[in-house]
MARVEXKE-998061 format. One line per 2 residues: number of its first residue (from 1); for each residue x, y, z of C-alpha. Coordinates in steps of 0.02 Angstrom, whole numbers, plus 50000, padded with zeros to 5 digits. Layout:
N
NUM = X,Y,Z; ...
end
This chain:
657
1 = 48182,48124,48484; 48324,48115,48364
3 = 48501,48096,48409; 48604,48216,48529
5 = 48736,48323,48433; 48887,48221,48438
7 = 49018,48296,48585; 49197,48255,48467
9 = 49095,48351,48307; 49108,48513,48425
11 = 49229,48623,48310; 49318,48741,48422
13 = 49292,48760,48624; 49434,48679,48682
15 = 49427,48759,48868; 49239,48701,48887
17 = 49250,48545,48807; 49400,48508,48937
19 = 49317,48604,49090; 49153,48462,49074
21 = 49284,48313,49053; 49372,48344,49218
23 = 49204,48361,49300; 49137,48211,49209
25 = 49321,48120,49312; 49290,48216,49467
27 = 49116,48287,49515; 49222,48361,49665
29 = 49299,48500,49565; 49104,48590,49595
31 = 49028,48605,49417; 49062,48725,49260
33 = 48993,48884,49222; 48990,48932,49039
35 = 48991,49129,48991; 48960,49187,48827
37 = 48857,49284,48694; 48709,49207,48621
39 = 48723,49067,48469; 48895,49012,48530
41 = 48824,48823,48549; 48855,48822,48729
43 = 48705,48700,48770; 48740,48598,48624
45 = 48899,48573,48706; 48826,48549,48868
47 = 48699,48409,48808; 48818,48335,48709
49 = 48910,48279,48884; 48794,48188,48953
51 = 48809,48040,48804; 48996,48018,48880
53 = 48968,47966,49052; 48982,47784,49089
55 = 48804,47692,49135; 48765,47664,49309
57 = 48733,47533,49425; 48562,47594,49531
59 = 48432,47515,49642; 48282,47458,49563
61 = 48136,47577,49616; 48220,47694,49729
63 = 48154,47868,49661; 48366,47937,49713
65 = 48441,47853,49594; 48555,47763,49725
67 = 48716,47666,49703; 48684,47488,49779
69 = 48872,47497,49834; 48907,47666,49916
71 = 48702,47751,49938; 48675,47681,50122
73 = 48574,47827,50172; 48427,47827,50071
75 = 48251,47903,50109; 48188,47739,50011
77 = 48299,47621,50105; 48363,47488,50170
79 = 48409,47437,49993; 48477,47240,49954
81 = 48620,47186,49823; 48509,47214,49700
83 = 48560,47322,49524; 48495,47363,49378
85 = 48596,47467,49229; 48521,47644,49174
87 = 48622,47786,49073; 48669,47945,49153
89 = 48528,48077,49156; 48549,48255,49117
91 = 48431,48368,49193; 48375,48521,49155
93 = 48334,48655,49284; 48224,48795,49198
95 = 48226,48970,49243; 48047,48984,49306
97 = 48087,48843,49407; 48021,48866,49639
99 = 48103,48792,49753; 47999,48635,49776
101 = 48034,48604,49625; 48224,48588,49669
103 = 48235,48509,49827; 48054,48429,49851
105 = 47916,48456,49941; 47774,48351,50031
107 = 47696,48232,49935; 47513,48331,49943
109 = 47431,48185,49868; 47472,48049,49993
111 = 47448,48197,50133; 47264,48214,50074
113 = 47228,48053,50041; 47314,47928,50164
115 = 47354,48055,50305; 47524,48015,50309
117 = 47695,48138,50290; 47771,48098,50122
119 = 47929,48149,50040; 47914,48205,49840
121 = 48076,48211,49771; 48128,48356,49661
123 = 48262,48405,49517; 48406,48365,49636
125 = 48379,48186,49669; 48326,48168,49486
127 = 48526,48217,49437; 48607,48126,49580
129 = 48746,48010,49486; 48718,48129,49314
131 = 48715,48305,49242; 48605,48462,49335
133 = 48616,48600,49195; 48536,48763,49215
135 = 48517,48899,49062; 48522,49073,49087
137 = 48584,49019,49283; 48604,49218,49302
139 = 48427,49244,49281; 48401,49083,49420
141 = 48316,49189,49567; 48471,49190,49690
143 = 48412,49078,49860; 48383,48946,49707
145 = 48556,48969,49640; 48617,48944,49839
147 = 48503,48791,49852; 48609,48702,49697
149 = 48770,48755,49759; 48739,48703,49919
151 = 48699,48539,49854; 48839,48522,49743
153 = 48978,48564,49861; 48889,48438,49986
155 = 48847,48291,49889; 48681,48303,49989
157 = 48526,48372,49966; 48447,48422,50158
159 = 48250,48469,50164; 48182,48548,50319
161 = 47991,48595,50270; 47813,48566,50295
163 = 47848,48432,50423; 47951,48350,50324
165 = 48156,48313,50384; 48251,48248,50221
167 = 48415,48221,50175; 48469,48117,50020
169 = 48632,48107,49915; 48634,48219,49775
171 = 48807,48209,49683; 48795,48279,49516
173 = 48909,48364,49367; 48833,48566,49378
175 = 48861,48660,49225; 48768,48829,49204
177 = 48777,48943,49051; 48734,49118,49061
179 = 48743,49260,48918; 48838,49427,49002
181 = 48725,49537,48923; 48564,49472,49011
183 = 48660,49508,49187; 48814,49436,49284
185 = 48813,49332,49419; 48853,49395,49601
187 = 49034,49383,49649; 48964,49274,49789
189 = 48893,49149,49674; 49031,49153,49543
191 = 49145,49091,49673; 49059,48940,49701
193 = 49064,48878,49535; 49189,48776,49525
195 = 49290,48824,49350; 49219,48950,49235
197 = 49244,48965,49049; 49222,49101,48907
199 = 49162,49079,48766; 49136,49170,48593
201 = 49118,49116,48403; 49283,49115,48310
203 = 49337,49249,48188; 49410,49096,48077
205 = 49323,49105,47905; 49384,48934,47896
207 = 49326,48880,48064; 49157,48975,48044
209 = 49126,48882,47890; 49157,48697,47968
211 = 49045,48734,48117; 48898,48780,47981
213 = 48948,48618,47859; 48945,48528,48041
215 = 48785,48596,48095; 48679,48576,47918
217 = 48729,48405,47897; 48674,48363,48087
219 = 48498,48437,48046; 48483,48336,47886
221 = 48505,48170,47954; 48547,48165,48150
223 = 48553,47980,48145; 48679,47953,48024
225 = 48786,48117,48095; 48796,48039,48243
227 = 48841,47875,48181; 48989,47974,48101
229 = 49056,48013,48259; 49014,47885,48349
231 = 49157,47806,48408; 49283,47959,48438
233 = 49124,47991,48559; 49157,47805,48628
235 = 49336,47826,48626; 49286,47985,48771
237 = 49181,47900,48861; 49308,47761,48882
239 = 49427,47888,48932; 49326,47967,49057
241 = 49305,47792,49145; 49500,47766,49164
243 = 49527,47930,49205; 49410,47895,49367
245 = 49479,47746,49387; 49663,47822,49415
247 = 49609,47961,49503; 49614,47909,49689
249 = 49780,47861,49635; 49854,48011,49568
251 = 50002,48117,49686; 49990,48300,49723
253 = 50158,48340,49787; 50195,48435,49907
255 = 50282,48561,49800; 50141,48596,49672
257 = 50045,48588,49833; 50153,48749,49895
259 = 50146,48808,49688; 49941,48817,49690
261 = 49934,48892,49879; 50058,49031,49805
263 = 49992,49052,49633; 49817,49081,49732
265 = 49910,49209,49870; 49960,49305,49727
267 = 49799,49339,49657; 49735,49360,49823
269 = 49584,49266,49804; 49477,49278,49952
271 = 49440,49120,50075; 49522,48939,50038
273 = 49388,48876,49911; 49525,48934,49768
275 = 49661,48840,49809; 49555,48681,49849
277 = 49465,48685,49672; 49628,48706,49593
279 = 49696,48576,49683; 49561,48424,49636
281 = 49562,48516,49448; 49744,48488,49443
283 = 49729,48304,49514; 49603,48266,49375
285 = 49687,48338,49224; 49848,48245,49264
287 = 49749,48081,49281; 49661,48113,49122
289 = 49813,48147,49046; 49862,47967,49113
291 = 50008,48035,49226; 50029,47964,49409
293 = 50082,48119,49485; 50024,48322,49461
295 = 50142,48421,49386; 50164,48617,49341
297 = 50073,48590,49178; 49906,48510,49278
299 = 49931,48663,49403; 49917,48794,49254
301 = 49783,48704,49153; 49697,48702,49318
303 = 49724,48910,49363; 49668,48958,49188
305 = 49481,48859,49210; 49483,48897,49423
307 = 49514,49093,49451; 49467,49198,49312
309 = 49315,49210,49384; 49377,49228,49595
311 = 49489,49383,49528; 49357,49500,49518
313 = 49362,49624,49671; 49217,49737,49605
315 = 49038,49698,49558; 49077,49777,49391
317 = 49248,49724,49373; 49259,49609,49191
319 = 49298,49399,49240; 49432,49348,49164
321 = 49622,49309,49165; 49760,49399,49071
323 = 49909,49310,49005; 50046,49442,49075
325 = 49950,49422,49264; 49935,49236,49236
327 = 50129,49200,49209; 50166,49341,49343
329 = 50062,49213,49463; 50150,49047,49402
331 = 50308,49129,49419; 50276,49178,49648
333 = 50212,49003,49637; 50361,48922,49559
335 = 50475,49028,49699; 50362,48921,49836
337 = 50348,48774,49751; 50537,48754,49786
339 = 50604,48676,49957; 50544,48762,50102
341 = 50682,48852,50206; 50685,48868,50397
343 = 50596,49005,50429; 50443,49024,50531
345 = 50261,49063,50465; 50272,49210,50530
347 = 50415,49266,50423; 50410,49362,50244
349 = 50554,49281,50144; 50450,49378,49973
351 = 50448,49549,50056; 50537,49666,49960
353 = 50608,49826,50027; 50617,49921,49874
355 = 50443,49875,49813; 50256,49804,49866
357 = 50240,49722,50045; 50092,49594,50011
359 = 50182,49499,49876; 50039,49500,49765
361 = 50016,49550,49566; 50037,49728,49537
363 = 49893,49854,49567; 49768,49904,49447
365 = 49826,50092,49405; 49708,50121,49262
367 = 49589,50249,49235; 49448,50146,49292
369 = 49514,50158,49489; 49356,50273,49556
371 = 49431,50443,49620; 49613,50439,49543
373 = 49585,50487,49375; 49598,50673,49360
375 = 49458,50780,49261; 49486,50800,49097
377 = 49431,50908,48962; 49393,50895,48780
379 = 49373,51084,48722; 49472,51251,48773
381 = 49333,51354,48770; 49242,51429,48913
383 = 49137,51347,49023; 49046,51263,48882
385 = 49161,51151,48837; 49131,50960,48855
387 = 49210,50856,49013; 49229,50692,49089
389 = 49242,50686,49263; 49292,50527,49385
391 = 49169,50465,49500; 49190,50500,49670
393 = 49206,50370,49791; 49060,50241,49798
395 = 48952,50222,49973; 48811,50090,50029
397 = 48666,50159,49947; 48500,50205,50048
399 = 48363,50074,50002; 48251,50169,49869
401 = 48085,50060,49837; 47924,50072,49745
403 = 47763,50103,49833; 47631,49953,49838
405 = 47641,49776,49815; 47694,49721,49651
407 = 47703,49562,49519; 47852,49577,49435
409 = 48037,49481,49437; 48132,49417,49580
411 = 48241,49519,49675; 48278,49624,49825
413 = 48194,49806,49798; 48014,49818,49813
415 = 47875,49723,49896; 47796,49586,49776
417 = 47675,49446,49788; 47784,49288,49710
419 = 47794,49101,49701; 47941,49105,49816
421 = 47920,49231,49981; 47845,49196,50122
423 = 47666,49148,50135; 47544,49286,50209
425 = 47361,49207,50198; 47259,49057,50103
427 = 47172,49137,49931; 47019,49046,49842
429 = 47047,49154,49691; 47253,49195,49676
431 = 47412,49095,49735; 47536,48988,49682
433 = 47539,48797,49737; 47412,48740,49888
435 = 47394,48837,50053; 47398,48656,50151
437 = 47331,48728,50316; 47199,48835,50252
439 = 47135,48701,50160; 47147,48560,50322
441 = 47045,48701,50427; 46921,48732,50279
443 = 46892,48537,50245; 46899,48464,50436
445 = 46730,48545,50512; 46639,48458,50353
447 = 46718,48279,50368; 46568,48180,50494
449 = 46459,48265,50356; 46529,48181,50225
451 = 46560,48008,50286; 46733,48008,50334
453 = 46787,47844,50398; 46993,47819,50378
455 = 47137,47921,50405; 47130,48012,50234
457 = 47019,48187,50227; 46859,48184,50111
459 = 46887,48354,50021; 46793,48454,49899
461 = 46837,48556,49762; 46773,48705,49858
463 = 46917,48659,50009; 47061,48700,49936
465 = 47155,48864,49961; 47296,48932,49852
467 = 47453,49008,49949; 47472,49190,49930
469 = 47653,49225,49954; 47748,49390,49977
471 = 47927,49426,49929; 48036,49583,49840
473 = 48048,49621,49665; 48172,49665,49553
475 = 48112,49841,49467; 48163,49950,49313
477 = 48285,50088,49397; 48284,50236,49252
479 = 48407,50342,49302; 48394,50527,49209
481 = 48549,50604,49245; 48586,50803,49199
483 = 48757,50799,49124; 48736,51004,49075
485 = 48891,51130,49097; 48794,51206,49287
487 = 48834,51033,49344; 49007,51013,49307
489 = 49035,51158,49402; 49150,51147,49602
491 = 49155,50958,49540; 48979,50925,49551
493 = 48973,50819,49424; 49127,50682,49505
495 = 49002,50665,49641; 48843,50621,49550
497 = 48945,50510,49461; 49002,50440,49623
499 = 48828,50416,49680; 48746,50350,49514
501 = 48890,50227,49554; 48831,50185,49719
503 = 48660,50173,49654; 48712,50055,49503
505 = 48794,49941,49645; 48645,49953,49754
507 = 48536,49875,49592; 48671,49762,49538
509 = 48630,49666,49707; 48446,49691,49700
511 = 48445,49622,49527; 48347,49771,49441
513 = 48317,49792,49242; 48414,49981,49226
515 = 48423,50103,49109; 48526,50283,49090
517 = 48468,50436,49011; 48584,50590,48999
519 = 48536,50775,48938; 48626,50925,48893
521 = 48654,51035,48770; 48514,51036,48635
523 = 48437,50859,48694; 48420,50718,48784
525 = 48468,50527,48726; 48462,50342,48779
527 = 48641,50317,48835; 48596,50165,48888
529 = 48405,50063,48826; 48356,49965,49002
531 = 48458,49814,49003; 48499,49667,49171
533 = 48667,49705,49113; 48724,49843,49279
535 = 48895,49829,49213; 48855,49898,49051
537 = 48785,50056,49133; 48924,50079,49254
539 = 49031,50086,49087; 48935,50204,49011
541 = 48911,50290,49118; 49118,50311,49138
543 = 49111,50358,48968; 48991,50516,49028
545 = 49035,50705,48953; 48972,50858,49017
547 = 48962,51028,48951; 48814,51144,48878
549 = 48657,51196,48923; 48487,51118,49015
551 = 48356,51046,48919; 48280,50960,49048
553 = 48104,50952,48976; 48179,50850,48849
555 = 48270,50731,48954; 48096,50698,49043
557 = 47991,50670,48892; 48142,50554,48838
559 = 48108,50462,48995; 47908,50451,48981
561 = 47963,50363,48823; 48065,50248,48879
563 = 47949,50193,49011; 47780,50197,48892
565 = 47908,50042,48777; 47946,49961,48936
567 = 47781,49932,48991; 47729,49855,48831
569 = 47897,49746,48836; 47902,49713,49007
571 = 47733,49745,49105; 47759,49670,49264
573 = 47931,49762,49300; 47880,49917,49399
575 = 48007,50045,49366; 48081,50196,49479
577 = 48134,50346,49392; 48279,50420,49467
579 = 48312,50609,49423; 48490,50676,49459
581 = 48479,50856,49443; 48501,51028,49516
583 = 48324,51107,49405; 48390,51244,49333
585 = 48313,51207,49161; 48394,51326,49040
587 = 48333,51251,48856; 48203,51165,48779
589 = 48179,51087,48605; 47987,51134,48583
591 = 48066,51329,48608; 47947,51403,48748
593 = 47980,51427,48943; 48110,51297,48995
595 = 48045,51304,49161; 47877,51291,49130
597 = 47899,51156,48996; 48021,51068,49136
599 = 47871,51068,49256; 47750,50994,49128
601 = 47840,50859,49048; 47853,50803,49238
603 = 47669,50797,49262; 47653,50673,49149
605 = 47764,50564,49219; 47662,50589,49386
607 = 47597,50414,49451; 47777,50334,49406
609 = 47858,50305,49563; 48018,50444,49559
611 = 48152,50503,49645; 48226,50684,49640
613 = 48405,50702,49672; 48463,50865,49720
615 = 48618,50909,49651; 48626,51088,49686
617 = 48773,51159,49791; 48847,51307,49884
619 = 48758,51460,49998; 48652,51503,49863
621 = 48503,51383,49802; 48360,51410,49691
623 = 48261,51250,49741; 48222,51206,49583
625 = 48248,51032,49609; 48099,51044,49727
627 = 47966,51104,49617; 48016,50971,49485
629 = 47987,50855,49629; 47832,50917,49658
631 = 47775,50915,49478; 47811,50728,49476
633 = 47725,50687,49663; 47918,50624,49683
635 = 48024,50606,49851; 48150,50737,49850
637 = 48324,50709,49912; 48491,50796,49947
639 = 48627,50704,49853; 48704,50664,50025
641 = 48530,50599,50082; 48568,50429,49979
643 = 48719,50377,50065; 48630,50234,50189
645 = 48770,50256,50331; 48748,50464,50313
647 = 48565,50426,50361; 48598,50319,50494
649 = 48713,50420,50572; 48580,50558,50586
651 = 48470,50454,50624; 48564,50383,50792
653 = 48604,50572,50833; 48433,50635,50837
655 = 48389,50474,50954; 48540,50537,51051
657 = 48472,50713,51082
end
């Protein structure tokens, strides 16, 4: 394999390239993830690291990579005095990758053969001392993505499984990249990544034009590229080493101490994992700077890597840190960073009669705050004229699932055989990885038979037994929403809005594939082509006008399309149509009936699991919502039917009475 792409030739990425180097000085800080659009070089980057980091001192033959000064507690050990030198690994998690992959599993080989419980490492202990990097980490199946964390935060890897009690060290540099169109990341996860950068190409002709002169002479001769660069890459690595080196020996005062805790109050980040990340950040910048004590440039440097990403205090709210709300921050934590005064804890020295209580940034008052915006509207005219409307206020969705057992992509919706759930039964025919049990029980009646004389098992081909395992899949939500003038009407239309909302939440944490199609007036459209990307629905679907009449025939045969290209795209995604309507089809684009043409687009969507949503209001209702439910073989609710606590609390009332 030729030469890695030099990590000094990088043009550009100055946050990134600075994020890995204070990892690379202090593993602590908890790892790097890397955000950006696609063909932004952000693994190139990532690989490049790995060249940088000093060699390492390891026991010869231990399978954990183990330091023969500090690694006492080693599966492998006792270890002697003995070292040997090796260069820092980087390794690669893929996407596809299971969990025994990660952590390990039981050696089935030594199991079968020798009868004895054996530990087989995994990924983990492969990048103890060295580099773990995952691409695409948001499309990492979540309980993985907790595995890694969990690892990282610990230093220690701990395996409970198949009779087998393991725990090893497992200190590594985590960097994951991820593009924000394929998905985001759950809040939950973001936070424990410890800094988190953006990235994008540059709009620099000049710039642009370097990276391609960089990147055509690299693929013409990576040897001699690399030799180009090769001691401004020395001249890091040498860096990073002193930087280590100084690092135990580096102060945090006490006031830039006080500065972080404020600067982390004010953006009211939740739990202490914040401040602590921005504390070790700040520690390691000033000793790669060379400094002996943290000052309020280290503190800064440190905020603008640690909480764009802990700010967020919506699913769909962006990542990311504005300038104005960044010096806003530094300026409450240069108020604490001075002297204490006397008063107690429980005093508020910052509370301001005049103005705000909790001392934090100013509030959000944009348009995007769900329920504050007023309706507005774009046309005079009567009744037909088109609207936006705010969503009404969000609720915890009622679990909406697709019938059967599926195949298709981790998540949390549907039932699904995978390579991850639980395990239900032994399988000679499907599975993934050996049903152990099933295939002791099928081998052990036959082993006098066959000679057995030692503590290993004689097996046969015809013994072993795959694992069939059962889990939930993400599916392909394709929501169909009727945006016509009948449902703008008594505000209608802010709370469909409010729950396609909910909804979008509900398959945000579910990790479904989702789509949005709207109709009114003369047609239907794609307003959004099925995507991972939930936000990017939730901002369409902000962007949503209402106004004419009902061609709902259209907007179904629309949908049947949509679904006929996702099945050819994506076959093992099952999807769930979700139809927000009130029925009253007034328009179609073939001409005829637009009721009849209504209830024969949706037989041919029949055998696609579907969801009606009645949106129909007041003392007088059609029910046409019904009979489009019928048409489809679809569940039918009432738009207050998908609120889960509204169902509950019918549900404990009728147990009441």
């Amino acid at each position: 394999m030729g030469a890695r792409f030099p990590f000094s030739a990088v043009v550009g990425h100055d946050d990134l390239r600075l994020a890995l180097l204070l990892n690379a000085v202090h593993p602590g800080i908890g790892g790097v993830l890397v955000r950006g659009e696609k063909g932004t070089a952000k693994s190139t980057v990532v690989r490049a690291l790995a060249a940088l980091l000093p060699d390492l001192d390891v026991v010869p033959g231990c399978r954990f990579g183990c330091d023969p000064a500090r690694d006492t507690e080693c599966p492998d050990g006792p270890h002697g005095p003995a070292a040997e030198r090796r260069p820092a690994r980087l390794v690669e998690l893929p996407v596809g990758a299971t969990e025994d992959r990660l952590i390990g599993s039981l050696d089935l080989e030594r199991a079968l053969t020798e009868g004895v419980r054996a530990y087989q490492p995994g990924l983990l202990a492969a990048a103890h001392r060295g580099v773990l990097y995952v691409d695409e980490v948001n499309l990492l199946h979540d309980h993985l993505v907790d595995l890694l964390l969990d690892a990282a935060a610990m230093g220690r890897a701990h395996v409970e499984r198949e009779g087998v009690s393991v725990s090893h060290a497992a200190s590594f540099l985590l960097v994951g990249t991820m593009n924000p169109e394929e998905g985001e990341l759950r809040p939950q996860l973001l936070d424990r990544f410890g800094l988190t950068v953006s990235v994008r190409a540059a709009r620099d002709v000049a710039t642009r034009a370097e990276v391609i002169r960089r990147r055509l002479a690299y693929e013409a001769d990576p040897e001699v590229f690399a030799a180009r660069w090769e001691v401004e890459d020395a001249e890091l690595a040498a860096r990073i080493v002193v930087a280590r080196d100084r690092l135990a020996a580096v102060v945090l005062p006490d006031a830039e101490l006080r500065r972080i805790a404020g600067v982390c109050a004010a953006f009211e980040v939740d739990g202490m994992r914040a401040d602590l990340v921005v504390a070790r950040t700040a520690v390691a910048h000033a000793a790669w700077r060379g400094a002996d004590e943290v000052t309020e440039a280290d503190v800064e440097a440190a905020v603008r890597l640690a909480l764009p990403h802990r700010k967020r205090r919506d699913p769909f709210d962006e990542p990311g840190l504005e300038e104005q709300q960044l010096q806003d921050a530094m300026r409450q934590g240069a108020e604490h960073a001075e002297e204490p005064s006397d008063e107690g804890p429980d005093d508020d020295p910052d509370t301001d009669p005049d103005g705000p209580g909790d001392g934090g940034l100013p509030e959000d008052t944009g348009p995007d705050t769900p329920g504050d915006a007023p309706e507005q509207s774009t046309s005079d005219g009567p009744g037909g004229g088109e609207r936006t409307h705010a969503p009404a206020p969000a609720f915890r969705a009622r679990l909406l699932q697709v019938p059967g057992v599926g195949e298709g992509a981790p998540g949390k919706r549907s039932r699904a055989r995978s390579r991850t759930g639980r395990v239900v039964r032994p399988s000679t025919v499907d599975g993934s990885g050996l049903h152990l049990v099933g295939t002791l029980q099928t081998a052990a009646p036959h082993q006098a038979a066959r000679g057995r004389s030692g503590p290993g098992l004689v097996l046969r081909g015809t013994d072993l037994r795959l694992a069939v395992r059962e889990g939930t899949e993400g599916n392909l939500v394709l929501f169909v929403v009727d945006a016509s003038g009948s449902m703008a009407a008594r505000q209608r239309m802010s709370a469909v809005s409010g729950a396609v909302v909910s909804l979008l939440r509900d398959a945000y944490q579910r990790r479904d594939k989702v789509g949005v199609i709207t109709f009114r007036g003369g047609a239907a459209e794609v307003a959004l082509p099925p995507t991972n990307s939930v936000d990017a629905a939730a901002a369409r679907l902000r962007q949503l006008r209402t106004g004419g009449r009902t061609p709902l025939a259209d907007g179904l045969l629309k949908a049947a399309k949509v679904l006929d290209v996702e099945r050819v795209r994506d076959p093992r995604r099952r999807p769930l149509l979700v139809l927000l309507t009130d029925g009253r089809a007034t328009s179609t684009g073939a001409g005829g009936d637009p009721v009849r043409d209504s209830l024969r687009a949706a037989e041919l969507l029949r055998g696609t699991a579907s969801v009606v949503v009645d949106c129909e209001s007041g003392h007088v209702r059609l029910g046409m919502a019904g009979r489009v439910a019928a048409a489809l073989d679809a569940v039918c609710l009432r738009l207050e039917e998908l609120s889960a606590d509204q169902v509950a609390g019918v549900v404990r009332a009728a147990r009441a009475a």
